[in-house]
TITIPA-840504 format. One line per field, with one value per residue: chain; x, y, z of N, C-alpha, C in turn; residue number from 1. Coordinates in Angstrom, 1 decimal. Example, Ala and Ser with C-alpha at 12.3 -4.5 7.8 and 13.67 -1.06 7.14 Angstrom:
kette c(A, A) $
n.px c(13.2, 12.8) $
n.py c(-5.7, -2.2) $
n.pz c(7.8, 7.1) $
ca.px c(12.3, 13.7) $
ca.py c(-4.5, -1.1) $
ca.pz c(7.8, 7.1) $
c.px c(13.2, 12.9) $
c.py c(-3.3, 0.0) $
c.pz c(7.8, 7.9) $
nr c(1, 2) $
END
This chain:
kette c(A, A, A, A, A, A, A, A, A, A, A, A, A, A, A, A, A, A, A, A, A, A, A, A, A, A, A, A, A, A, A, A, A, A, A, A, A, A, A, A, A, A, A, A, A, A, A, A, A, A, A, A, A, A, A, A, A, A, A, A, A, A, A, A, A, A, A, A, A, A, A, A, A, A, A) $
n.px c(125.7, 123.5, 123.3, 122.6, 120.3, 118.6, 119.0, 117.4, 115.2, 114.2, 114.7, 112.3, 109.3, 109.8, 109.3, 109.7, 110.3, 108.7, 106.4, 103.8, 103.2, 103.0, 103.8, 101.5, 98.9, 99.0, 98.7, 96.4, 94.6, 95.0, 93.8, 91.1, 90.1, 91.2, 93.6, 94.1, 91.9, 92.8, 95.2, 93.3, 92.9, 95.8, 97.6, 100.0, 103.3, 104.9, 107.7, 106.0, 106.2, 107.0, 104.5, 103.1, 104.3, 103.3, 100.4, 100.3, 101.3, 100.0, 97.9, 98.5, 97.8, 98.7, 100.3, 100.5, 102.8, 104.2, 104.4, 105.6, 108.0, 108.6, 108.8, 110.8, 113.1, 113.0, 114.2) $
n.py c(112.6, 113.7, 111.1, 109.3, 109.8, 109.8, 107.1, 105.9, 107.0, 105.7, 103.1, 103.0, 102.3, 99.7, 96.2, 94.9, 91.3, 90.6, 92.5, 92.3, 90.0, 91.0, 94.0, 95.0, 93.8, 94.7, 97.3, 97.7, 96.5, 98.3, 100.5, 100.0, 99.5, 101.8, 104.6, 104.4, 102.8, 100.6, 99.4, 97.9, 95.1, 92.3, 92.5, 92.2, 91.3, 92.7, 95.8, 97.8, 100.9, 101.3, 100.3, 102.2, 104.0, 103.4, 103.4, 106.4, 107.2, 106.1, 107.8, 109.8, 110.9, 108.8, 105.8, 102.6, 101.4, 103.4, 104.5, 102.8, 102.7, 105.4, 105.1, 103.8, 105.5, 107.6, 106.5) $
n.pz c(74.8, 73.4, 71.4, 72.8, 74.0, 71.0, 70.7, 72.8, 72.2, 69.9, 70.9, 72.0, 71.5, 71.8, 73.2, 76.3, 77.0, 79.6, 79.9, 78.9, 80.3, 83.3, 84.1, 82.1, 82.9, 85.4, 85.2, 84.1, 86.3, 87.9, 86.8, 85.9, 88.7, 89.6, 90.8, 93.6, 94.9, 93.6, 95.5, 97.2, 97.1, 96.9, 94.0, 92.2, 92.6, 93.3, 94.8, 97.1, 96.7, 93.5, 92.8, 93.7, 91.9, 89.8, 89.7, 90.3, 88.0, 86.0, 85.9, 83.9, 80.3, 78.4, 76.9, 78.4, 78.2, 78.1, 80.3, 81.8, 80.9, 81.4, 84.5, 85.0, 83.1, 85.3, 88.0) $
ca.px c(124.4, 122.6, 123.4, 122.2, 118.8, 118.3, 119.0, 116.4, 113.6, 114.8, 113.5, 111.0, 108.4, 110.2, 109.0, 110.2, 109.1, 108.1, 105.6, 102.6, 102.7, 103.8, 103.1, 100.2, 97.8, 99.2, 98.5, 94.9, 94.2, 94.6, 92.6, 89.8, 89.6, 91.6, 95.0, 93.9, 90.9, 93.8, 95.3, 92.4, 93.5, 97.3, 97.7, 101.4, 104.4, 106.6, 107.3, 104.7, 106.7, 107.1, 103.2, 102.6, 104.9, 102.5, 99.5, 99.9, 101.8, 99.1, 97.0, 98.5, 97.3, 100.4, 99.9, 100.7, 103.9, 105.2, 104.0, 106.6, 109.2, 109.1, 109.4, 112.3, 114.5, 113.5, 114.4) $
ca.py c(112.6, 113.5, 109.8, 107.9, 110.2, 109.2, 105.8, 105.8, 107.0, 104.6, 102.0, 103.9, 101.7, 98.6, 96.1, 93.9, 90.4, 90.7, 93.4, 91.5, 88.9, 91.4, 95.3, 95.2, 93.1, 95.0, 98.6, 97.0, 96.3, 100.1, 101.2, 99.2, 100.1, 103.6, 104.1, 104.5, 101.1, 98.9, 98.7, 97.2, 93.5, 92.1, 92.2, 92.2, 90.6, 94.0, 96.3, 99.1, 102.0, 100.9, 100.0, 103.6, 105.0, 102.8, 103.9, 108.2, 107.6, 105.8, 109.0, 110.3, 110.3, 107.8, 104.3, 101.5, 100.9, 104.7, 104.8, 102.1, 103.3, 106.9, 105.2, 103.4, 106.3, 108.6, 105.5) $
ca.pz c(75.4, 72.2, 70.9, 73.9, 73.7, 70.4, 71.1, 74.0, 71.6, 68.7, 71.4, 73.0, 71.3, 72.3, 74.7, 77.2, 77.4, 81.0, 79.7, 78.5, 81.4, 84.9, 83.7, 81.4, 84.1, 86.9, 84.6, 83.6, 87.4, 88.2, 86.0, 86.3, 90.1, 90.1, 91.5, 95.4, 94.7, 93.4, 96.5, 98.3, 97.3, 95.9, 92.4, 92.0, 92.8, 93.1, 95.9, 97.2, 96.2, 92.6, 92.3, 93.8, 90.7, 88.5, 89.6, 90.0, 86.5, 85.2, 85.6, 82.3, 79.1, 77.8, 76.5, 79.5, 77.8, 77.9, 81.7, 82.5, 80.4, 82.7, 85.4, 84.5, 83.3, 86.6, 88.7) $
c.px c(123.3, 122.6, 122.3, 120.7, 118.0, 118.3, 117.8, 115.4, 113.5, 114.1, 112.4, 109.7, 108.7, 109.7, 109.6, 109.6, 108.2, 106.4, 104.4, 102.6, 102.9, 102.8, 101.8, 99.2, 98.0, 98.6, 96.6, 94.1, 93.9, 93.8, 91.3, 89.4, 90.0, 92.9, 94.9, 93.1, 91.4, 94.3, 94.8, 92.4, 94.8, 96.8, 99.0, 102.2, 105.7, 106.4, 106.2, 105.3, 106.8, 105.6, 102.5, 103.2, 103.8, 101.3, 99.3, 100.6, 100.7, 97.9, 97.4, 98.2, 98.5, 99.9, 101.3, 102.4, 105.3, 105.4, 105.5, 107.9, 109.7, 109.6, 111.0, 113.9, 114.5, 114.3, 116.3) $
c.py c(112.6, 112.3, 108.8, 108.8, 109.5, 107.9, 105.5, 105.9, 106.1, 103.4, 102.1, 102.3, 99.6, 97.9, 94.5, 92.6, 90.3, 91.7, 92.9, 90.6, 89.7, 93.3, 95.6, 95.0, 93.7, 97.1, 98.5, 97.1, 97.6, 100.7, 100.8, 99.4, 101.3, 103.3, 104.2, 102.7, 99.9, 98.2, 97.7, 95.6, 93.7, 92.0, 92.2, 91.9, 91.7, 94.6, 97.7, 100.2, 101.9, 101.0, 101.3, 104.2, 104.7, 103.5, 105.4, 107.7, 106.7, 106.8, 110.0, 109.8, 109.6, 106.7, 104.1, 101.4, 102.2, 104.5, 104.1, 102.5, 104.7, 106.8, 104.6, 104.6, 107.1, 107.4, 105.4) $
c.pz c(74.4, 71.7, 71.2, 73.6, 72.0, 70.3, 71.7, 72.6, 70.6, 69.5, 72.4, 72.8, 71.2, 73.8, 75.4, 77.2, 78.4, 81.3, 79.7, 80.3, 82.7, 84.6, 83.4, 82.3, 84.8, 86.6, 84.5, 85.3, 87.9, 87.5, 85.7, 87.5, 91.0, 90.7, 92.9, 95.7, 94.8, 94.2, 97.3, 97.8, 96.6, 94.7, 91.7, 92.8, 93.2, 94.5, 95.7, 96.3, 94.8, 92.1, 92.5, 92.5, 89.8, 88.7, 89.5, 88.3, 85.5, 84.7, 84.2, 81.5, 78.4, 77.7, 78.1, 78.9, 77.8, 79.5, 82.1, 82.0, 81.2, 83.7, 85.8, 84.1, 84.4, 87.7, 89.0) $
nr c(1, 2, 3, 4, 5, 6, 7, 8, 9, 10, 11, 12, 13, 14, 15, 16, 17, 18, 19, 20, 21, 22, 23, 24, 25, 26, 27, 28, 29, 30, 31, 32, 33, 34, 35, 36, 37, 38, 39, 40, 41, 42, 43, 44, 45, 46, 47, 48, 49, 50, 51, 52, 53, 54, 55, 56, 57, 58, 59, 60, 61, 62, 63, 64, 65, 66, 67, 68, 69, 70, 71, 72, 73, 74, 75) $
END
């Protein structure tokens, strides 16, 4: 278990291609009109429940790229 943890953080600052073109814009969106605001038009291609993780986890202080990584290992 200690391995795989270190492993994890080793690519913690690793990122997905999909990141820049799907994440980022859809992270950027929320935060420019708040995570309740964003809803009020589409801005993603994913399901609700998922866009809801993005937006309350966007309320931490974490770079966009940590945010998605959280929700990924509780998931």
């Amino acid at each position: 278990m200690a391995v795989l943890s270190l492993l994890y953080l080793a690519l913690l600052p690793v990122e997905a291609p999909d990141f820049d073109e799907y994440y980022y814009p859809w992270l950027q969106h929320i935060d420019r009109l708040g995570p309740i605001g964003a809803f009020g038009e589409p801005f993603a291609n994913y399901t609700p429940p998922y866009l809801y993780l993005l937006a309350g986890f966007s309320l931490l202080p974490v770079s966009h790229l940590i945010v998605v990584k959280i929700i990924a290992v509780l998931s």
